[in-house]
N, C-alpha and C positions, 0 to 999 in steps of 0.2 A: 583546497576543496576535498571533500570527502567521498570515498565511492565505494562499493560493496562487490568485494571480490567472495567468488563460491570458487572451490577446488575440492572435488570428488567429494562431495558432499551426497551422504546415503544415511540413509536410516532403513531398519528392517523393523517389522511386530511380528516376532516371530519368525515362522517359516516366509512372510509375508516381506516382498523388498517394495516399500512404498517409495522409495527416491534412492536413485542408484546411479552412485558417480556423477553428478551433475557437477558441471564447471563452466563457470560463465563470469564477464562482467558488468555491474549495473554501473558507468560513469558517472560523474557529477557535472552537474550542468546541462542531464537532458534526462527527459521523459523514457521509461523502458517498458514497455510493455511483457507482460508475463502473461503466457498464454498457455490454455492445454484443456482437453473435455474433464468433464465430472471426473474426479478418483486418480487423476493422472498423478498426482501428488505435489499444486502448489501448494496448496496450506500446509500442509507438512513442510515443504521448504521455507515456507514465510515465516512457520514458526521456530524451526531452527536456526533460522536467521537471529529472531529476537530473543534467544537463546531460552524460549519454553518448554523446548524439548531437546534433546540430547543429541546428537547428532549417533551414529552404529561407526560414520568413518567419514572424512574429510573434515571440512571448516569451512565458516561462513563468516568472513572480517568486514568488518566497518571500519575503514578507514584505517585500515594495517590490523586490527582490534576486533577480538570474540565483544560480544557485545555484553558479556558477564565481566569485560575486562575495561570496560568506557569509564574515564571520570565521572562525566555525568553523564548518564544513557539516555536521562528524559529530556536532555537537552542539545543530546544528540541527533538521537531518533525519535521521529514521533510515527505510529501507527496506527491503523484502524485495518481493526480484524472482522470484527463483525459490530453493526451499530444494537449492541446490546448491554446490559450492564450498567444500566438507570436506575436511578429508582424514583417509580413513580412520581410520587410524590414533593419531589424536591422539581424547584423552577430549573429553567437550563444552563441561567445565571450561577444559579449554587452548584451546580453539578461543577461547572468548570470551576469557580472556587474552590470547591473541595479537592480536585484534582492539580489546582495552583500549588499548594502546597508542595505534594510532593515532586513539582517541575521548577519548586523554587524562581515560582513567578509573582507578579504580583496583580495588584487590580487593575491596572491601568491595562496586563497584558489579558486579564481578561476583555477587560471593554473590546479589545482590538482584533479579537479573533473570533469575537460575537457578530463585528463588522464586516469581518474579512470572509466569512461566511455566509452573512446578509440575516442571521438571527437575533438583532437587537430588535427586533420590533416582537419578537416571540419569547424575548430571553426571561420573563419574570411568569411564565406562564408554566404551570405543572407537566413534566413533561411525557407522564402518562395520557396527557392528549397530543402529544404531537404523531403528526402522520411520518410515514416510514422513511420521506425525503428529506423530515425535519431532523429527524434521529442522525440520518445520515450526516448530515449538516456540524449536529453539534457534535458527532465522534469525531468528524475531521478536525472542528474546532479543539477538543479535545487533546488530538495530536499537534496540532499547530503551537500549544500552548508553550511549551519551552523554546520557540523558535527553534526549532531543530535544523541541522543542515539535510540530513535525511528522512525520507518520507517511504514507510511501506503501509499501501493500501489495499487492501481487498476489497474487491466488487464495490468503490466507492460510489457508483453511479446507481446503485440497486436504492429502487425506489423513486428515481428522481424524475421529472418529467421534461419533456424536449427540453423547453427555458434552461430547467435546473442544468442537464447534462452540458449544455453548451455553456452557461454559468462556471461549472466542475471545469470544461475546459479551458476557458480561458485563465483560469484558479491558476490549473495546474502548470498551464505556460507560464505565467508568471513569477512562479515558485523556481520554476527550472533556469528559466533568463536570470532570477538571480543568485544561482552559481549552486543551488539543493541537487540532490542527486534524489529522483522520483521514480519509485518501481509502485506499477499499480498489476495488482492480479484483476481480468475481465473477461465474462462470457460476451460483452458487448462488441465483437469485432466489429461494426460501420462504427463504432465510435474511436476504438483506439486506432483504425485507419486515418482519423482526423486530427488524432493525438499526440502520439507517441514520436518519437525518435529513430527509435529500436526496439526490437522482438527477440523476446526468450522463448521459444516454443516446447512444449515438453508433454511426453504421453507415456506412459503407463513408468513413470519416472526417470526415462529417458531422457536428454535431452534433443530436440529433434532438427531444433535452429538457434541461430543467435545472432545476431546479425542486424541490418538497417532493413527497411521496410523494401529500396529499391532490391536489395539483396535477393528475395525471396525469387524473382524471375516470375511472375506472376501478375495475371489483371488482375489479381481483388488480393488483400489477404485473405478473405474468406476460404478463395479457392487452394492457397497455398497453405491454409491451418487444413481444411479438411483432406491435403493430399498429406499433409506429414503424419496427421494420427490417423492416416486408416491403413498404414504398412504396418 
């Protein structure tokens, strides 16, 4: 099984330190929640992860491996950063086609992630009309497409409405029962209290927890996210 080790993982722009020494583990075989307010710097960590950006000092391994160093990366990891980078025009069907190619999948693995999404009934429709929980939908799909053992997703639940969110969850349990290792970044705290396994908590690119949910000593996470980022 595959897992995602960070060690002193920092990047600065400039005078500016947007992730500073973070070190943590995401396991394989359980849901980890990544947590932290606006600016604190997960995007920046989720991109150094998939090696978009350069890290200033540390490393972020997949499964022993910088992720510029994977045999196959798309078949390793799949992501969803932001649900953008459609185009128009093109059905939802051909979007993942086009993206087949380079996860060296094929049609049949389309079909199954159209399904596994719940987007075949939408899948030949333009997808400059789908609404923001459909977008959502087919980036995951998107990522799904190489059967990856790793999944990094940002705010996958943005857009999505009760059904949907609890739809995303039972997904994501499923993914994780069989043996994926799952980091998802969320401002949604009631919902990765429902979710997750384990919490990365981290504010102004510190890390502030890491740990299982009991961990935190705390009635809600709510209350234990808002006591770490306001020291």
């Amino acid at each position: 099984m595959t897992d995602i080790s960070v060690r002193g993982l920092t990047k600065r722009f400039g005078p500016v330190t947007a992730v500073d020494g973070l070190t943590f583990d995401v396991p394989a075989g359980q849901i980890t929640g990544f947590l932290g307010p606006n600016g604190a710097g997960k995007t920046t960590t989720l991109r150094m992860a998939l090696g978009l950006i350069a890290p200033s000092a540390g490393e972020a391994l997949i499964g022993g491996r910088r992720y510029a160093d994977l045999p196959h990366p798309r078949r390793s990891v799949g992501a969803l950063l932001e649900a953008t980078g459609f185009h128009p025009g093109r059905s939802g069907r051909d979007h993942l086609r086009v993206l087949a190619r380079a996860a060296d999948a094929d049609s049949e693995r389309v079909e199954a992630v159209l399904d596994l999404v719940e987007l075949r009934s939408a899948a030949d429709r333009r997808v400059g009309g789908y609404s923001l929980g459909m977008r959502q939908r087919l980036g995951l799909a998107a990522a799904l497409l190489g059967d990856p053992g790793v999944l990094v997703l940002d705010e996958p639940a943005n857009g999505l409405d009760p059904a949907g969110m609890a739809w995303l969850r039972r997904l994501l349990r499923e993914l994780a029962a069989e043996g994926r290792t799952v980091l998802v970044s969320s401002h949604v705290l009631s919902e990765v209290a429902q979710t997750v396994d384990q919490v990365v908590i981290i504010n102004e690119g510190v890390l502030r927890y890491a740990g299982t949910l009991d961990g935190l000593g705390s009635d809600s996470l709510e209350t234990a996210f808002l006591e770490l980022t306001s020291r």
